[in-house]
BAGU-531837 format. One record per atom (N, C-alpha, C): residue number from 1; atom name; x, y, z. Coordinates in steps of 0.05 Angstrom, whole numbers, m for minus. Example, Ala and Ser with C-alpha at 12.3 -4.5 7.8 and 13.67 -1.06 7.14 Angstrom:
2
NODE  pos  site       X       Y       Z
NODE    1     N     264    m114     156
NODE    1    CA     246     m90     156
NODE    1     C     264     m66     156
NODE    2     N     257     m45     142
NODE    2    CA     273     m21     143
NODE    2     C     258       1     157
END
This chain:
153
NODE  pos  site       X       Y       Z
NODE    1     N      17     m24       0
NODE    1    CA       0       0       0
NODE    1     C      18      25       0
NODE    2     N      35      29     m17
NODE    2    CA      53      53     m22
NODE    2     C      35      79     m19
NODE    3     N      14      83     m33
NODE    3    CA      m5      97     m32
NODE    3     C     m15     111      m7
NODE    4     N      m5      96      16
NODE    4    CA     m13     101      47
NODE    4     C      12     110      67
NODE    5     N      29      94      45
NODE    5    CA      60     111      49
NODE    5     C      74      86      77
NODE    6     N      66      66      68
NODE    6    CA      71      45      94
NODE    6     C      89      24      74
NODE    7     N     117      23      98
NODE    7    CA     137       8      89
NODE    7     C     127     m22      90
NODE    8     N     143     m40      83
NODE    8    CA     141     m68      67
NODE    8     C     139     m82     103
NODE    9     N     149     m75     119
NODE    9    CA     145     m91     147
NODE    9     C     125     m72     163
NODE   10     N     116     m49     152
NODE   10    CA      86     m45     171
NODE   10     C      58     m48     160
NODE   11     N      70     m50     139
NODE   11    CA      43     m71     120
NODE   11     C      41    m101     126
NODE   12     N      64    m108     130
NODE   12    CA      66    m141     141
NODE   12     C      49    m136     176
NODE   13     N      63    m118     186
NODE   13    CA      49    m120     216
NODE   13     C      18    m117     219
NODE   14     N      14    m103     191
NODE   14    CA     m20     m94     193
NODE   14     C     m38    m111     189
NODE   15     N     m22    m125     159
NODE   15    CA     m32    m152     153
NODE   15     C     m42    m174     176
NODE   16     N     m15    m174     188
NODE   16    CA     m17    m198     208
NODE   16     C     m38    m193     232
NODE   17     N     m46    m166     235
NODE   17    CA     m53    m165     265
NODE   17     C     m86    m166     242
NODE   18     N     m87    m159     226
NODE   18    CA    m115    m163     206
NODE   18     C    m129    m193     197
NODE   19     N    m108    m208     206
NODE   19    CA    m110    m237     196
NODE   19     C    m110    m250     227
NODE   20     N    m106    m244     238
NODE   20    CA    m102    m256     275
NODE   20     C    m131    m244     286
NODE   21     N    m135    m224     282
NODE   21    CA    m150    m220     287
NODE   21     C    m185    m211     285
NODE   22     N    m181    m226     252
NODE   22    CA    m204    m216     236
NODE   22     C    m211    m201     231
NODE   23     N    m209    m173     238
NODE   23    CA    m215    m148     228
NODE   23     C    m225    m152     197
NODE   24     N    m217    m165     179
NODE   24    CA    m242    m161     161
NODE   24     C    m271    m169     149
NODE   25     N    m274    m173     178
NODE   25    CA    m297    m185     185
NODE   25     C    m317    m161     198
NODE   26     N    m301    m137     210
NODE   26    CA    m315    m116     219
NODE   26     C    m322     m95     201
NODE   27     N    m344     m84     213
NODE   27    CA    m355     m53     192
NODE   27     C    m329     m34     200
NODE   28     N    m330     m17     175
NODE   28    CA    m304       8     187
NODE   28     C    m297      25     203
NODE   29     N    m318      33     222
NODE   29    CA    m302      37     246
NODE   29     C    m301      24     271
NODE   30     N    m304       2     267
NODE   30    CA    m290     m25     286
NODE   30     C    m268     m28     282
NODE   31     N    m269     m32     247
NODE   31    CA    m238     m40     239
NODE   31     C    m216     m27     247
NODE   32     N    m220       2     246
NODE   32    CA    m207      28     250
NODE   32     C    m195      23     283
NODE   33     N    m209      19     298
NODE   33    CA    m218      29     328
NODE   33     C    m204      m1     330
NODE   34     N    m207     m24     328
NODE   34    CA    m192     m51     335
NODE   34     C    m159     m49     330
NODE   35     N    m156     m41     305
NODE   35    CA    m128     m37     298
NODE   35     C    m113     m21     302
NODE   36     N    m119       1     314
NODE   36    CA    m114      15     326
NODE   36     C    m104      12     359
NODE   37     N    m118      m5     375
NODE   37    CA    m123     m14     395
NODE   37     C     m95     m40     394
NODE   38     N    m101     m59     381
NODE   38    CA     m81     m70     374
NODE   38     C     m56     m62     364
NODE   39     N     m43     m49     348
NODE   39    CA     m17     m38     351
NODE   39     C     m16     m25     371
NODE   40     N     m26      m8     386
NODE   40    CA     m11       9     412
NODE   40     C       6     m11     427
NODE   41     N       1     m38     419
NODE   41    CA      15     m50     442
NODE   41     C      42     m60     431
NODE   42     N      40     m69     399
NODE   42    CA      55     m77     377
NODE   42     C      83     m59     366
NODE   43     N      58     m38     356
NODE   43    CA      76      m9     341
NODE   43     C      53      14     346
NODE   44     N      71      29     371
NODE   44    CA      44      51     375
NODE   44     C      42      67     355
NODE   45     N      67      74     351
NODE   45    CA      74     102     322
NODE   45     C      63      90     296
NODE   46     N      58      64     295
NODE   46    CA      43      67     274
NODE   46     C      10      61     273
NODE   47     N       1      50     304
NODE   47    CA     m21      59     307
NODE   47     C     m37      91     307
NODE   48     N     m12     103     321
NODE   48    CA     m18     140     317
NODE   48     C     m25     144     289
NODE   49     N      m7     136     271
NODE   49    CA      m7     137     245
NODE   49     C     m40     134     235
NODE   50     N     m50     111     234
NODE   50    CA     m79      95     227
NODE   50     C     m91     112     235
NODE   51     N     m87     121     271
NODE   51    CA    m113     140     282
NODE   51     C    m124     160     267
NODE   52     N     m96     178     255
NODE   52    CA     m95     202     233
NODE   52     C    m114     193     210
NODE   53     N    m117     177     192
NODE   53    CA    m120     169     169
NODE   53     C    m140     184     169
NODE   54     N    m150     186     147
NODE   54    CA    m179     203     135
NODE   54     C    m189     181     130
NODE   55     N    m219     185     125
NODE   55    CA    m240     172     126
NODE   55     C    m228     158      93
NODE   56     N    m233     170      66
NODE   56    CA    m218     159      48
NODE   56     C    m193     138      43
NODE   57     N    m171     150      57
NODE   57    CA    m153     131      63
NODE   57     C    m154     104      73
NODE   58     N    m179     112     100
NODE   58    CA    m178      86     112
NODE   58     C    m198      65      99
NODE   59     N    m207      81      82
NODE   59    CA    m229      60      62
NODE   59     C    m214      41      47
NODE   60     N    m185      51      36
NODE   60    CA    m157      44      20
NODE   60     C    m158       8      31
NODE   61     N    m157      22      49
NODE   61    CA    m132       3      74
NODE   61     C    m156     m18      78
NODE   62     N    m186     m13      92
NODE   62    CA    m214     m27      96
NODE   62     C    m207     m55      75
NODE   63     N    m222     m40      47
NODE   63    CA    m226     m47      27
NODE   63     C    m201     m71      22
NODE   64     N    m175     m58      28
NODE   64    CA    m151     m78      12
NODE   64     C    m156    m107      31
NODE   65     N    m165    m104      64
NODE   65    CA    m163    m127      81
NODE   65     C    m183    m144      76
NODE   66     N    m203    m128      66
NODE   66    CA    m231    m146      60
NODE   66     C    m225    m161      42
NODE   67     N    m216    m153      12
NODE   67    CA    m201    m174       0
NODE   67     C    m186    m193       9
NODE   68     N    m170    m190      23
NODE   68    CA    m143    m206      35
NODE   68     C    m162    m236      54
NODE   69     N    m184    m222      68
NODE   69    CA    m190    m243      98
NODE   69     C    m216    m250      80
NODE   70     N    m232    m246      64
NODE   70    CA    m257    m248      49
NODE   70     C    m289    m247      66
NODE   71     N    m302    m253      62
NODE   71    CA    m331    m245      65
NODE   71     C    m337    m247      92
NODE   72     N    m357    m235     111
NODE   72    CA    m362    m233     134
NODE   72     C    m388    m255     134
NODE   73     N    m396    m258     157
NODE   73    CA    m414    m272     171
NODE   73     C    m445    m273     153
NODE   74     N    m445    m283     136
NODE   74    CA    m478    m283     125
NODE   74     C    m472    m264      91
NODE   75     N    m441    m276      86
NODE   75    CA    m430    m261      63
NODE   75     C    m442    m285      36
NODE   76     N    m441    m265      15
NODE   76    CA    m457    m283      m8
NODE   76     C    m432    m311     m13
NODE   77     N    m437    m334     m16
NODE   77    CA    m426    m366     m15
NODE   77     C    m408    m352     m41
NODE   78     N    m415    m336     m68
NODE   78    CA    m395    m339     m89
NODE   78     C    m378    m312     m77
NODE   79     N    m375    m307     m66
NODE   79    CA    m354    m279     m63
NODE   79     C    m326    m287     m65
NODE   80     N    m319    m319     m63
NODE   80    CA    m290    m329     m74
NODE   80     C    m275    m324     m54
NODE   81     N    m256    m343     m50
NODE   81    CA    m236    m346     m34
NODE   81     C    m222    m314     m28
NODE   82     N    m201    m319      m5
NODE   82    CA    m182    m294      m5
NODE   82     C    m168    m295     m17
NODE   83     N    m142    m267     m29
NODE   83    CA    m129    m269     m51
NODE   83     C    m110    m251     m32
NODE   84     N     m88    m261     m35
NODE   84    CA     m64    m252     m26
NODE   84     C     m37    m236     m41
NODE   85     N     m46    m211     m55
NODE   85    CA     m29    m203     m70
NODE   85     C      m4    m201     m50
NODE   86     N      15    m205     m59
NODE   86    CA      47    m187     m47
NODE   86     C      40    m161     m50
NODE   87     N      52    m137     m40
NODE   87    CA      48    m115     m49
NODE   87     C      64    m105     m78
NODE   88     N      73    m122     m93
NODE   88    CA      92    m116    m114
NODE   88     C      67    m119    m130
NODE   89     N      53    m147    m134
NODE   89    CA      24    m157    m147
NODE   89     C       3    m138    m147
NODE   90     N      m2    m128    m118
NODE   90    CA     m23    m110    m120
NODE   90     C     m19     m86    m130
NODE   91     N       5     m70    m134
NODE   91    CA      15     m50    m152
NODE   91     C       7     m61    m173
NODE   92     N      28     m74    m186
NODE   92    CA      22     m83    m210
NODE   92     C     m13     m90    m230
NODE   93     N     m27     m98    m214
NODE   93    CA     m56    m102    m215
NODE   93     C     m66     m67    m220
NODE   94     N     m65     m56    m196
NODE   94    CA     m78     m28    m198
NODE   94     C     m65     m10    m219
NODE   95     N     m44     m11    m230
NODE   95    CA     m23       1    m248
NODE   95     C     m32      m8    m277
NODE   96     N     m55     m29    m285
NODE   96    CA     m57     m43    m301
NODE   96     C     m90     m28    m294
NODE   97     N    m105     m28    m283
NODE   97    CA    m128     m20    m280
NODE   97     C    m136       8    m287
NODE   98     N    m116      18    m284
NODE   98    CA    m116      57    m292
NODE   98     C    m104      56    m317
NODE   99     N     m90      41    m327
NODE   99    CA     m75      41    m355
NODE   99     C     m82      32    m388
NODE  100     N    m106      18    m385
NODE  100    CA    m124       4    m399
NODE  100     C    m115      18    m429
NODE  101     N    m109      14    m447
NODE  101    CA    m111      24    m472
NODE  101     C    m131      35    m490
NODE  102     N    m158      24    m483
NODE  102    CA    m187      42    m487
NODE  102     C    m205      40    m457
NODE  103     N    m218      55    m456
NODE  103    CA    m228      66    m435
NODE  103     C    m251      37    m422
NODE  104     N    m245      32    m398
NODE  104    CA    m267       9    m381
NODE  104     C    m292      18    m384
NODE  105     N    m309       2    m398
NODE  105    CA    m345       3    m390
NODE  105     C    m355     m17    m369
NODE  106     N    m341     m40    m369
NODE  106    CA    m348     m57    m355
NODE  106     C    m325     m73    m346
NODE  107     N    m338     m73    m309
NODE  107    CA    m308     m83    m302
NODE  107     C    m306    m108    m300
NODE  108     N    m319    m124    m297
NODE  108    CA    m328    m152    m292
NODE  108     C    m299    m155    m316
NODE  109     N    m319    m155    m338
NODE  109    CA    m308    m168    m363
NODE  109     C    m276    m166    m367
NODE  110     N    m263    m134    m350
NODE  110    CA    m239    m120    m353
NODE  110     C    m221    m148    m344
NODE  111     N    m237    m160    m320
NODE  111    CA    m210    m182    m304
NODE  111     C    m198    m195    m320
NODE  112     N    m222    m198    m343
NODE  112    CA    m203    m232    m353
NODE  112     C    m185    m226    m376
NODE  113     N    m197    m194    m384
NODE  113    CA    m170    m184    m399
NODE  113     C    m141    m188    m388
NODE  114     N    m144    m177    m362
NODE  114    CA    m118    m172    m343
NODE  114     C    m110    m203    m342
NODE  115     N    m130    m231    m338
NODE  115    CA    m119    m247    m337
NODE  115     C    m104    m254    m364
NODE  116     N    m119    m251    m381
NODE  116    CA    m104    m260    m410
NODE  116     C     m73    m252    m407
NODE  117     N     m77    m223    m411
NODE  117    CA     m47    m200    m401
NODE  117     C     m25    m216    m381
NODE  118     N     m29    m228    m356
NODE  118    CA      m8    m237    m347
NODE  118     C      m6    m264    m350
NODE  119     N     m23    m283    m361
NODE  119    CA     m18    m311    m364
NODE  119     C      10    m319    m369
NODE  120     N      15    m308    m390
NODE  120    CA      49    m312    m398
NODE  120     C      68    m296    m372
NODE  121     N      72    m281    m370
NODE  121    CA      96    m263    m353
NODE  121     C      85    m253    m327
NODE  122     N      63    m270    m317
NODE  122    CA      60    m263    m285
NODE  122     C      36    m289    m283
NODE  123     N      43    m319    m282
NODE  123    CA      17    m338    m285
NODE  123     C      10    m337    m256
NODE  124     N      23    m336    m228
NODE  124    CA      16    m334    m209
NODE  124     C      m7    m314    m206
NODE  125     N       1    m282    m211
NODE  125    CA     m11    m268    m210
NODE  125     C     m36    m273    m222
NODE  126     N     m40    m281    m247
NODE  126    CA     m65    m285    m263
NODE  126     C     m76    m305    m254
NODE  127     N     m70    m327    m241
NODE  127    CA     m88    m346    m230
NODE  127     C    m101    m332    m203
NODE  128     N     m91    m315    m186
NODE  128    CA    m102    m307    m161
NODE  128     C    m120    m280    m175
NODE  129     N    m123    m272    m195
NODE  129    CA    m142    m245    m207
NODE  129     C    m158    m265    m221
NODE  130     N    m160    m292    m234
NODE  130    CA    m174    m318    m243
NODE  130     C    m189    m319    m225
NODE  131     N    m188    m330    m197
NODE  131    CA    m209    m336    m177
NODE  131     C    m218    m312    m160
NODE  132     N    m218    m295    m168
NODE  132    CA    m235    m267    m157
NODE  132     C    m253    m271    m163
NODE  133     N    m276    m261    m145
NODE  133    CA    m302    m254    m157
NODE  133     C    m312    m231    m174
NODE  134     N    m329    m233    m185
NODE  134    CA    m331    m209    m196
NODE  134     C    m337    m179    m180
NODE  135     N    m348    m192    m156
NODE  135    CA    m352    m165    m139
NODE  135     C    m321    m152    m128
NODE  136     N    m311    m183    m120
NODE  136    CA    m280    m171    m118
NODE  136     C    m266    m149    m128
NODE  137     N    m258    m162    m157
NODE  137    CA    m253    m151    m173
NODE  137     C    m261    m118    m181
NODE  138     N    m284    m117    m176
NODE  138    CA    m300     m94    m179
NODE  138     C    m292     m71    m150
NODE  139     N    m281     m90    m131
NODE  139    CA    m275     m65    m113
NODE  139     C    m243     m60    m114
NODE  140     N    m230     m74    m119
NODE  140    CA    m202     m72    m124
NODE  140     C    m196     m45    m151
NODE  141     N    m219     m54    m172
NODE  141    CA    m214     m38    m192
NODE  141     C    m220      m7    m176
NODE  142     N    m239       4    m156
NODE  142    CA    m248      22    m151
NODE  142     C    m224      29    m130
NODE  143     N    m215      17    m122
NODE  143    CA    m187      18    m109
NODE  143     C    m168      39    m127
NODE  144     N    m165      26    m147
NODE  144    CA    m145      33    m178
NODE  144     C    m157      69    m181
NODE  145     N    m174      67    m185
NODE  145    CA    m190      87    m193
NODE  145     C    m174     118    m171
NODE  146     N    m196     111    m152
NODE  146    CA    m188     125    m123
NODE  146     C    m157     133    m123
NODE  147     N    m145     112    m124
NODE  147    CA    m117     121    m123
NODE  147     C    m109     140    m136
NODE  148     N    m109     135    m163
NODE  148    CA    m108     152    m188
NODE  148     C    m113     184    m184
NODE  149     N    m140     180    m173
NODE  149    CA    m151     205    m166
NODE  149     C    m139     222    m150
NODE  150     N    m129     207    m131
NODE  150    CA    m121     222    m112
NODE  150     C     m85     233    m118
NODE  151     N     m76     212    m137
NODE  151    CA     m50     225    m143
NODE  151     C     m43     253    m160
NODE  152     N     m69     248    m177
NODE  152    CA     m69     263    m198
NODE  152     C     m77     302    m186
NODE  153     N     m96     291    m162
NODE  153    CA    m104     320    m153
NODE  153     C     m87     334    m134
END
Protein backbone atom coordinates (compact mmCIF):
# COMPACT_ATOMS: atom_id res chain seq x y z
CA UNK A 1 0.00 0.00 0.00
CA UNK A 2 2.65 2.67 -1.09
CA UNK A 3 -0.23 4.87 -1.59
CA UNK A 4 -0.63 5.04 2.36
CA UNK A 5 3.01 5.53 2.44
CA UNK A 6 3.57 2.25 4.69
CA UNK A 7 6.83 0.41 4.45
CA UNK A 8 7.04 -3.40 3.37
CA UNK A 9 7.25 -4.55 7.34
CA UNK A 10 4.28 -2.26 8.54
CA UNK A 11 2.14 -3.57 5.98
CA UNK A 12 3.32 -7.07 7.06
CA UNK A 13 2.46 -5.98 10.81
CA UNK A 14 -1.02 -4.70 9.63
CA UNK A 15 -1.59 -7.62 7.67
CA UNK A 16 -0.83 -9.89 10.41
CA UNK A 17 -2.66 -8.25 13.25
CA UNK A 18 -5.73 -8.13 10.32
CA UNK A 19 -5.50 -11.85 9.79
CA UNK A 20 -5.12 -12.78 13.74
CA UNK A 21 -7.49 -11.00 14.36
CA UNK A 22 -10.21 -10.81 11.82
CA UNK A 23 -10.74 -7.42 11.38
CA UNK A 24 -12.12 -8.04 8.05
CA UNK A 25 -14.84 -9.25 9.27
CA UNK A 26 -15.74 -5.81 10.93
CA UNK A 27 -17.74 -2.63 9.62
CA UNK A 28 -15.19 0.38 9.37
CA UNK A 29 -15.12 1.84 12.32
CA UNK A 30 -14.52 -1.27 14.32
CA UNK A 31 -11.92 -1.99 11.93
CA UNK A 32 -10.37 1.39 12.49
CA UNK A 33 -10.90 1.47 16.38
CA UNK A 34 -9.60 -2.57 16.76
CA UNK A 35 -6.41 -1.83 14.90
CA UNK A 36 -5.71 0.77 16.28
CA UNK A 37 -6.17 -0.68 19.77
CA UNK A 38 -4.04 -3.51 18.72
CA UNK A 39 -0.84 -1.91 17.55
CA UNK A 40 -0.57 0.46 20.59
CA UNK A 41 0.76 -2.49 22.11
CA UNK A 42 2.76 -3.83 18.86
CA UNK A 43 3.82 -0.46 17.06
CA UNK A 44 2.21 2.53 18.77
CA UNK A 45 3.71 5.10 16.08
CA UNK A 46 2.15 3.34 13.69
CA UNK A 47 -1.04 2.93 15.33
CA UNK A 48 -0.90 7.01 15.83
CA UNK A 49 -0.35 6.86 12.26
CA UNK A 50 -3.97 4.77 11.35
CA UNK A 51 -5.65 7.00 14.10
CA UNK A 52 -4.73 10.09 11.66
CA UNK A 53 -6.02 8.46 8.44
CA UNK A 54 -8.93 10.16 6.76
CA UNK A 55 -11.98 8.60 6.32
CA UNK A 56 -10.91 7.97 2.40
CA UNK A 57 -7.66 6.54 3.13
CA UNK A 58 -8.91 4.31 5.60
CA UNK A 59 -11.47 3.02 3.12
CA UNK A 60 -7.86 2.21 0.98
CA UNK A 61 -6.61 0.13 3.72
CA UNK A 62 -10.69 -1.34 4.78
CA UNK A 63 -11.29 -2.33 1.33
CA UNK A 64 -7.53 -3.88 0.62
CA UNK A 65 -8.14 -6.36 4.05
CA UNK A 66 -11.57 -7.29 2.98
CA UNK A 67 -10.07 -8.68 0.01
CA UNK A 68 -7.14 -10.29 1.77
CA UNK A 69 -9.49 -12.16 4.88
CA UNK A 70 -12.86 -12.42 2.45
CA UNK A 71 -16.55 -12.23 3.23
CA UNK A 72 -18.10 -11.64 6.72
CA UNK A 73 -20.69 -13.62 8.56
CA UNK A 74 -23.89 -14.15 6.26
CA UNK A 75 -21.48 -13.06 3.16
CA UNK A 76 -22.87 -14.17 -0.38
CA UNK A 77 -21.28 -18.32 -0.76
CA UNK A 78 -19.77 -16.97 -4.45
CA UNK A 79 -17.69 -13.95 -3.16
CA UNK A 80 -14.52 -16.46 -3.71
CA UNK A 81 -11.80 -17.31 -1.72
CA UNK A 82 -9.10 -14.72 -0.25
CA UNK A 83 -6.44 -13.44 -2.57
CA UNK A 84 -3.18 -12.59 -1.28
CA UNK A 85 -1.44 -10.16 -3.51
CA UNK A 86 2.34 -9.33 -2.36
CA UNK A 87 2.41 -5.75 -2.47
CA UNK A 88 4.58 -5.78 -5.68
CA UNK A 89 1.18 -7.83 -7.33
CA UNK A 90 -1.13 -5.49 -6.01
CA UNK A 91 0.76 -2.50 -7.58
CA UNK A 92 1.08 -4.14 -10.52
CA UNK A 93 -2.79 -5.08 -10.76
CA UNK A 94 -3.88 -1.40 -9.91
CA UNK A 95 -1.15 0.05 -12.39
CA UNK A 96 -2.83 -2.14 -15.04
CA UNK A 97 -6.38 -1.00 -13.98
CA UNK A 98 -5.80 2.83 -14.62
CA UNK A 99 -3.77 2.05 -17.74
CA UNK A 100 -6.21 0.18 -19.94
CA UNK A 101 -5.57 1.20 -23.61
CA UNK A 102 -9.34 2.09 -24.34
CA UNK A 103 -11.40 3.30 -21.73
CA UNK A 104 -13.35 0.45 -19.05
CA UNK A 105 -17.26 0.16 -19.52
CA UNK A 106 -17.39 -2.87 -17.73
CA UNK A 107 -15.40 -4.13 -15.10
CA UNK A 108 -16.39 -7.62 -14.60
CA UNK A 109 -15.42 -8.40 -18.16
CA UNK A 110 -11.96 -5.98 -17.64
CA UNK A 111 -10.52 -9.08 -15.21
CA UNK A 112 -10.14 -11.58 -17.64
CA UNK A 113 -8.48 -9.20 -19.97
CA UNK A 114 -5.92 -8.59 -17.17
CA UNK A 115 -5.95 -12.34 -16.83
CA UNK A 116 -5.18 -12.99 -20.51
CA UNK A 117 -2.36 -10.02 -20.04
CA UNK A 118 -0.38 -11.85 -17.35
CA UNK A 119 -0.89 -15.55 -18.20
CA UNK A 120 2.47 -15.60 -19.91
CA UNK A 121 4.80 -13.16 -17.67
CA UNK A 122 2.98 -13.13 -14.26
CA UNK A 123 0.86 -16.88 -14.27
CA UNK A 124 0.80 -16.68 -10.44
CA UNK A 125 -0.53 -13.38 -10.48
CA UNK A 126 -3.27 -14.26 -13.17
CA UNK A 127 -4.41 -17.32 -11.51
CA UNK A 128 -5.10 -15.36 -8.04
CA UNK A 129 -7.11 -12.27 -10.35
CA UNK A 130 -8.71 -15.88 -12.16
CA UNK A 131 -10.44 -16.82 -8.86
CA UNK A 132 -11.74 -13.33 -7.86
CA UNK A 133 -15.09 -12.69 -7.83
CA UNK A 134 -16.55 -10.46 -9.80
CA UNK A 135 -17.58 -8.23 -6.96
CA UNK A 136 -14.01 -8.57 -5.90
CA UNK A 137 -12.63 -7.56 -8.66
CA UNK A 138 -14.98 -4.72 -8.94
CA UNK A 139 -13.74 -3.26 -5.64
CA UNK A 140 -10.10 -3.59 -6.21
CA UNK A 141 -10.69 -1.90 -9.59
CA UNK A 142 -12.38 1.09 -7.56
CA UNK A 143 -9.35 0.92 -5.44
CA UNK A 144 -7.25 1.65 -8.91
CA UNK A 145 -9.48 4.33 -9.66
CA UNK A 146 -9.41 6.27 -6.14
CA UNK A 147 -5.85 6.03 -6.16
CA UNK A 148 -5.38 7.62 -9.41
CA UNK A 149 -7.57 10.24 -8.28
CA UNK A 150 -6.06 11.09 -5.59
CA UNK A 151 -2.51 11.24 -7.16
CA UNK A 152 -3.43 13.17 -9.89
CA UNK A 153 -5.19 16.02 -7.65
Amino acid sequence: MSYLRFTPDEYRTIAGLCRRLRLGRQHRPGFKRLLVQALASVAPELGKRLARLRRSELGLLYNQFQERIGPGPGASANTGPRHDFTPAELQTVLDACVTPPSPVRFVRPFKHVLVELFAESAPELAQKLAHMSGHQFERLYEQACEQQRRGSA
